[in-house]
C-alpha positions in Angstrom: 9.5 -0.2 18.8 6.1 0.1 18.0 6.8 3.0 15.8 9.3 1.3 13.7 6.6 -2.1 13.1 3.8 1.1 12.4 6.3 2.1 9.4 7.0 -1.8 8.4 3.5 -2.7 8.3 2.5 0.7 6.3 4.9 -0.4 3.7 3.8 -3.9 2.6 1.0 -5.9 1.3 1.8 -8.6 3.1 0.0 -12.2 2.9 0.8 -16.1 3.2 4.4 -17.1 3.1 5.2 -17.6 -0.5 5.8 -21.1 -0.2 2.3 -21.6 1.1 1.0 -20.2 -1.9 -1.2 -22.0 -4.8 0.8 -23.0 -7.8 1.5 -21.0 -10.2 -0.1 -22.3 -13.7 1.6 -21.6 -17.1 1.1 -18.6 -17.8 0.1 -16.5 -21.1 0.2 -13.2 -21.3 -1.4 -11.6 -23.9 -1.9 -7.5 -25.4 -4.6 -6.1 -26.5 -3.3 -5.5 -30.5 -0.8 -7.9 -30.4 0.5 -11.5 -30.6 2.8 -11.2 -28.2 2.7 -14.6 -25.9 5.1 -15.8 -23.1 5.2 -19.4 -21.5 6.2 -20.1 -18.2 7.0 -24.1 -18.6 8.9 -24.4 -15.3 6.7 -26.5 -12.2 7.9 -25.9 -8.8 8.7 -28.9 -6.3 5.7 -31.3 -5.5 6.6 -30.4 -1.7 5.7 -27.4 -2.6 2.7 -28.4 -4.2 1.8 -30.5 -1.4 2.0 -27.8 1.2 -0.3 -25.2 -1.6 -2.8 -27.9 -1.6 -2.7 -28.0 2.0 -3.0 -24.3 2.1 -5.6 -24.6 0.2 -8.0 -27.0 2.1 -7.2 -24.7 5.3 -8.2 -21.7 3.7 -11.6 -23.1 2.8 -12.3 -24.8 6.1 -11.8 -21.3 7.8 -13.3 -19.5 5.1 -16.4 -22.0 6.1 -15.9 -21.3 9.8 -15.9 -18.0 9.6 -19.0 -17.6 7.9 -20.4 -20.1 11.0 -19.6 -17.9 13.5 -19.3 -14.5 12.3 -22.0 -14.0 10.3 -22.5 -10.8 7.9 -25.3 -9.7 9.5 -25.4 -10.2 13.9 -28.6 -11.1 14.8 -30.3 -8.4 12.2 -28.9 -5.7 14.0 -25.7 -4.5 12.3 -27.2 -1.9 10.7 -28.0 -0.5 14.1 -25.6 2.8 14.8 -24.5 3.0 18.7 -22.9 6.4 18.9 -20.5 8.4 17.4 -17.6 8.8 20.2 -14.9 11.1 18.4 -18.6 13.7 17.8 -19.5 13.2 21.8 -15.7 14.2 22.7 -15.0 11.4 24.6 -11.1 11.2 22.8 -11.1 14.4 24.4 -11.6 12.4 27.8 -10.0 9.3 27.4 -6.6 11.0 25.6 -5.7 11.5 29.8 -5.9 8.1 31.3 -2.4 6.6 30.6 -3.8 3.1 28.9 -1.7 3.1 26.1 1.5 1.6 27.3 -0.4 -1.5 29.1 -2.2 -2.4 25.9 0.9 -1.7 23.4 2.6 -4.0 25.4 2.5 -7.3 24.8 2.9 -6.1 21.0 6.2 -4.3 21.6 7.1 -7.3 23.4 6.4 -9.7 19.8 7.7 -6.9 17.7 11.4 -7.4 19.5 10.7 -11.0 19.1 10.1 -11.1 15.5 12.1 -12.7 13.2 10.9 -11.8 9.0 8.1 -10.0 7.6 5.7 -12.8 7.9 6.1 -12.5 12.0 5.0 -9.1 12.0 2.1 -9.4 9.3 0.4 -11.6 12.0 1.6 -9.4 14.8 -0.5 -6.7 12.8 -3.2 -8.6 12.5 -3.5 -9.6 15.9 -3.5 -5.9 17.0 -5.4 -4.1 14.2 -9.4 -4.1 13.8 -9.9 -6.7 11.0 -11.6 -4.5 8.9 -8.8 -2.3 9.0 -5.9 -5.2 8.8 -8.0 -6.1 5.6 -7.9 -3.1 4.2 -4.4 -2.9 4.5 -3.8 -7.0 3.5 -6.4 -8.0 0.8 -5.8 -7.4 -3.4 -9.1 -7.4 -5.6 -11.3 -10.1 -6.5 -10.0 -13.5 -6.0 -6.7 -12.5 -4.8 -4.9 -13.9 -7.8 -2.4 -11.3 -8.4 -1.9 -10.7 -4.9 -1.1 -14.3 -4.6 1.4 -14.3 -8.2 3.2 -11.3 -7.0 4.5 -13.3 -4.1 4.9 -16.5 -6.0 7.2 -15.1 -8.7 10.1 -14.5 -6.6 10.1 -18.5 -5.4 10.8 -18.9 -9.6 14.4 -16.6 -9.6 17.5 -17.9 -8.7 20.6 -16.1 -6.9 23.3 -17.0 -9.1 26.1 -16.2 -6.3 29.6 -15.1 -6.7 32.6 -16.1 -4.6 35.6 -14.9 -3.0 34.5 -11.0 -3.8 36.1 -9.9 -1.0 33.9 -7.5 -0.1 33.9 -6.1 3.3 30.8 -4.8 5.5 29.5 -2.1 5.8 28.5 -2.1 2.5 27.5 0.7 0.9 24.2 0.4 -1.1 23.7 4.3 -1.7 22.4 5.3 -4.9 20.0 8.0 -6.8 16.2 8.1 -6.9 14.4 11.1 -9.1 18.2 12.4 -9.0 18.0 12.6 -5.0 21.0 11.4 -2.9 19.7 8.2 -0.7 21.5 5.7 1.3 18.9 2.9 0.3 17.9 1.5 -2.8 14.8 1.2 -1.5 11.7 3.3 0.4 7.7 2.6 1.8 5.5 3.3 -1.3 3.3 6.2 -0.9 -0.6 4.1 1.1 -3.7 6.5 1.8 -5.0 6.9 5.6 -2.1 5.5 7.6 -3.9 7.0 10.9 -6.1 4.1 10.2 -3.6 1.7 10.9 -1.9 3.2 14.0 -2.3 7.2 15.2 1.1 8.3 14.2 -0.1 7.4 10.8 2.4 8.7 7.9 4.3 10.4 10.8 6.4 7.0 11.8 6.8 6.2 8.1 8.4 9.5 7.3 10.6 9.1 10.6 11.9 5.7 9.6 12.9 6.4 6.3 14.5 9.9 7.5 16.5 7.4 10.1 17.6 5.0 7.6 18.5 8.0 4.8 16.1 6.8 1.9 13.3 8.9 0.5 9.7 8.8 1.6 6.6 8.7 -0.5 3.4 10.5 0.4 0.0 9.7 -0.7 -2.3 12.8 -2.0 -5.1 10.6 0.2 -2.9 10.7 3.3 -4.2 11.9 7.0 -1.0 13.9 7.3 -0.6 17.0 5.8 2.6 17.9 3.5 3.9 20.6 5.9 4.2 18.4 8.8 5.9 15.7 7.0 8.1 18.1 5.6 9.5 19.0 9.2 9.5 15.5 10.2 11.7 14.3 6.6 14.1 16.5 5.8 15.4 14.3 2.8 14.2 13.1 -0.6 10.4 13.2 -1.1 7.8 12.0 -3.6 4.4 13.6 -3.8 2.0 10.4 -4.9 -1.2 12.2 -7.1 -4.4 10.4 -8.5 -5.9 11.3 -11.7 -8.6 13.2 -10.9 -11.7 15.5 -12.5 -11.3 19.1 -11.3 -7.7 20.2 -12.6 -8.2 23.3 -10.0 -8.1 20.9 -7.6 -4.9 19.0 -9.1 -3.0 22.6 -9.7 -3.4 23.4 -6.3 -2.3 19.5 -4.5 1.1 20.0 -6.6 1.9 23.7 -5.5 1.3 22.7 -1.5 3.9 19.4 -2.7 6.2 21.9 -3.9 5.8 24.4 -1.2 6.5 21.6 0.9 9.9 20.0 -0.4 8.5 17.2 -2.6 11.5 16.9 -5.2 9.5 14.6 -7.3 6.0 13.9 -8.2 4.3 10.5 -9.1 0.8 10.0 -10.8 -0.7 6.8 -10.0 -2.4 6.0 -13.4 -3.9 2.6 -12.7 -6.5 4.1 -10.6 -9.1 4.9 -12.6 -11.5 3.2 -11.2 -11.9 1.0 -7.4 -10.9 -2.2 -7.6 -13.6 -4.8 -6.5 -11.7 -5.2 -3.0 -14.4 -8.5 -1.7 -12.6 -8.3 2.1 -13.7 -4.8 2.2 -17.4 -5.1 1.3 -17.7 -8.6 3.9 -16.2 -6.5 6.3 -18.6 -3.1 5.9 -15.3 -1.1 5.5 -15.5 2.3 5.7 -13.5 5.4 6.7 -13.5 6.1 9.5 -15.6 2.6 10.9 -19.0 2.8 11.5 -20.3 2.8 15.1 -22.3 -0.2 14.1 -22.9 -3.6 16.7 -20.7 -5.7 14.5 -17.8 -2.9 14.6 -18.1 -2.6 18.0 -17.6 -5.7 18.9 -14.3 -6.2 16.7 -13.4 -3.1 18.4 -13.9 -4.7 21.3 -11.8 -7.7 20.5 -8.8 -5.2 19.6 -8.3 -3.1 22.7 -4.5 -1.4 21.4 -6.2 -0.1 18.2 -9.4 1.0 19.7 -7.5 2.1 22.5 -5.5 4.1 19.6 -8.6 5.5 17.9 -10.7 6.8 20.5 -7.8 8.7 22.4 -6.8 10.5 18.9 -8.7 13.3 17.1 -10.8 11.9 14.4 -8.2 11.8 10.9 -9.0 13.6 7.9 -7.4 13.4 4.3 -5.2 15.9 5.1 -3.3 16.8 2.1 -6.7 17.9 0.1 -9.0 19.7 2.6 -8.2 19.6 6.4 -11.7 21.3 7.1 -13.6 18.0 5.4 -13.5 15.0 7.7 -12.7 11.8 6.0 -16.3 10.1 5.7 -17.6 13.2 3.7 -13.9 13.4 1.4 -14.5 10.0 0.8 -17.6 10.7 -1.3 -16.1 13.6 -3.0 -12.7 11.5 -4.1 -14.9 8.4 -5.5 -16.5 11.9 -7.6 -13.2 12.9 -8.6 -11.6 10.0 -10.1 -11.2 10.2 -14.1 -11.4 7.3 -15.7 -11.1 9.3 -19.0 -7.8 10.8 -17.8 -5.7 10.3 -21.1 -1.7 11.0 -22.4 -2.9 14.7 -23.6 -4.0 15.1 -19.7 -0.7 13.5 -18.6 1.0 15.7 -20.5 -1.0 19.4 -19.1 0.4 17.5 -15.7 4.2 17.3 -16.5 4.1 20.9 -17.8 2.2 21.8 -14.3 4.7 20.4 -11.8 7.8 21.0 -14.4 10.8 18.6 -12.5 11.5 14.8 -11.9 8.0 12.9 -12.4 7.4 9.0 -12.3 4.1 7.4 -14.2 3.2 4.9 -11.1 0.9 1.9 -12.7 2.7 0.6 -16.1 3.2 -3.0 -16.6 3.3 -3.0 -20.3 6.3 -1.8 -22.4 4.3 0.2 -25.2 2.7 2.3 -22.4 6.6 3.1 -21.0 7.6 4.1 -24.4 4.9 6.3 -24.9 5.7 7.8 -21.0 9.3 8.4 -21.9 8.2 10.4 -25.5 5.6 12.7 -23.4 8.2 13.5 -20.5 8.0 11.4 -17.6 11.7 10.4 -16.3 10.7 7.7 -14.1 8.6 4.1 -15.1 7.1 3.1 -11.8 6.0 -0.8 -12.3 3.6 -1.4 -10.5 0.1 -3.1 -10.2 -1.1 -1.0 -7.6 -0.4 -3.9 -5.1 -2.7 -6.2 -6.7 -5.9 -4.1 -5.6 -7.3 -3.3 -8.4 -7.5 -5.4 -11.5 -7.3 -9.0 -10.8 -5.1 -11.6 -13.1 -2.5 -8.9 -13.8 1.2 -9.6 -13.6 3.2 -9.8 -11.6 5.7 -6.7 -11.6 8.5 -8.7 -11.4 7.9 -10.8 -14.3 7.5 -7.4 -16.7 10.3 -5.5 -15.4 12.9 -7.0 -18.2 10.5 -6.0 -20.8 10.1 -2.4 -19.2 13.8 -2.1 -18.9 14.3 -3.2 -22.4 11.5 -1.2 -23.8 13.3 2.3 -22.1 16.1 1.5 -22.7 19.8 1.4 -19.9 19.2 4.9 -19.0 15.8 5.7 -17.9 15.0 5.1 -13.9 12.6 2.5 -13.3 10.9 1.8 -9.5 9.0 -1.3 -8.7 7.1 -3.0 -6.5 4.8 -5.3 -5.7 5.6 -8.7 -3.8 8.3 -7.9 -2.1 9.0 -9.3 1.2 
């Protein structure tokens, strides 16, 4: 259904098939204060390398033919705003003429047809406004650590073992922040998923409620913690930002618990935003502007458009439903604290008081030092790539996280996984 590839497309950063990808060089990683180094010597099949190369030569013809035909500025007049529907009403209008089903449905139709994650990536991006599918695709910068998250998984190996004798179904329930779930896995918390599709964080929280796993929400999301909470009646964690006005923060957690959030998770490596160069060749901006150059995309995307301008304009619902999303947007860029330090951390933990995760560490020093102050949960994470470029990739740190914690500390990850 189109709600279930809605959910599947909120929940990944998905890009090239891994085997596509550059190769990887040898790496060294170094930290800041110590001599610490770590060599990669292994090379990955020249097939391999032939098929990167050739990955590579595509990529720059297109990125040169793009840049022939959709120029960043269309004819001088990009700056030039049409008209504001969603303030003329006209969703108002249009949310009665029964449209929807003819243009979701050649989607629906690829959607059943779909065989991995890569199929539906491009059955997102044929249906999404590019600047939105973008959004939701790029990393920072050059890409690099968007590109080494996927390519460290083509390095492990699945030693197998035989003759088990195990016996489907299987049953792969576990904990997560001391929660009963049937998965060992869940959609990490993403801002503005009414962007992406209308139901938004809505067909998230309905998927993982149907498969029993828990379901993260974003403090940035454009559904508010009340709803979700009579949409997910199981596990929740409330994902926070580190921001200025700890009014502000005291009051985000209190709706989280009012609302049924069992655990809370601060996302720590988001002190500032990451240089995201997709977004700024795009014009991104929340919601679009009703510009000639977003019109015509808009144009070129009828499901999506057809989606936006038949919905009520969104709003970052968990702060301040009253503020629509282009004026909040202003206000969060205000509120993040780049000085946000362990004594802040540590005010936090004693605020909320129950199971907490530190989202953003990649370095073993930093998850000792979360442990000592109170956090029960490492979160490894990178922030999927999209903010500093040339850091690791999470699944290449996770031994050292685990070792530095030690066999009985929770640890989540992500990051490159397909």
């Amino acid at each position: 259904s189109m709600m279930s590839s809605a959910a599947l497309t909120l929940v990944g950063r998905f890009d090239r098939i891994a085997s596509l990808l550059p190769k990887r060089p040898i790496r060294t990683q170094v930290r800041a204060g110590n001599d610490y180094h770590k060599h990669k010597p292994k090379n990955r099949p020249s097939s391999a390398l032939r098929r990167s190369q050739q990955f590579q030569t595509r990529a720059k013809a297109e990125t040169k033919l793009s840049k022939k035909v959709c120029p960043r500025k269309l004819g001088g007049f990009d700056h030039i705003m049409i008209f504001n529907p969603h303030k003329l009403g006209l969703h108002k209008v249009l949310q009665h003429i029964p449209l929807a089903a003819v243009f979701d449905a050649p989607y629906k139709r690829a959607v059943r047809k779909a065989v991995n994650i890569a199929d539906l990536r491009m059955i997102a991006k044929s249906r999404a406004h590019k600047m939105v599918f973008d959004y939701l695709d790029a990393g920072g910068d050059d890409e690099i650590s968007l590109r080494r998250g996927k390519d460290a998984y083509t390095e492990l190996e699945m030693h197998y073992k035989v003759l088990s004798g195990i016996k489907p179904p299987l049953d792969m329930s576990t904990k997560i922040f001391g929660q009963d779930v049937t998965l060992p896995f869940f959609g990490c918390p993403t801002a503005g998923n009414r962007m992406f599709h209308w139901e938004g964080e809505t067909a998230a929280a309905k998927a993982a409620e149907h498969h029993g796993t828990l379901y993260g929400l974003s403090s940035l999301a454009t559904t508010g913690i009340t709803e979700i909470g009579q949409i997910h009646n199981g596990p929740k964690v409330f994902q926070l930002y580190v921001w200025k006005d700890r009014e502000l923060v005291k009051d985000v957690i209190a709706k989280a618990k009012e609302g049924g959030f069992q655990a809370l998770a601060l996302t720590v490596d988001f002190t500032w935003y990451g240089n995201r160069e997709r977004d700024i060749r795009n014009d991104f901006s929340i919601p679009p502007k009703y510009n000639l150059k977003q019109t015509v995309e808009a144009i070129r995307k009828p499901a999506w458009t057809w989606d936006f301008l038949t919905h009520e304009p969104y709003t970052y619902a968990c702060i301040n439903t009253d503020v629509p999303a282009d004026s909040l947007a202003a206000f969060v860029n205000s509120q993040i604290a780049p000085e946000f330090g362990w004594k802040d951390a540590e005010w936090l933990l004693g605020e909320w008081n129950g199971p907490a995760a530190i989202k953003g560490v990649v370095r073993p020093d930093d998850a000792k030092k979360a442990v000592e102050i109170g956090f029960s949960t490492m979160w490894v994470s990178n922030h999927g790539s999209r903010q500093l470029d040339t850091s690791p990739a999470t699944i290449d740190v996770l031994p050292s996280i685990r070792e530095a914690v030690g066999p009985d500390v929770e640890i989540i990850m992500d990051g490159g996984v397909q």
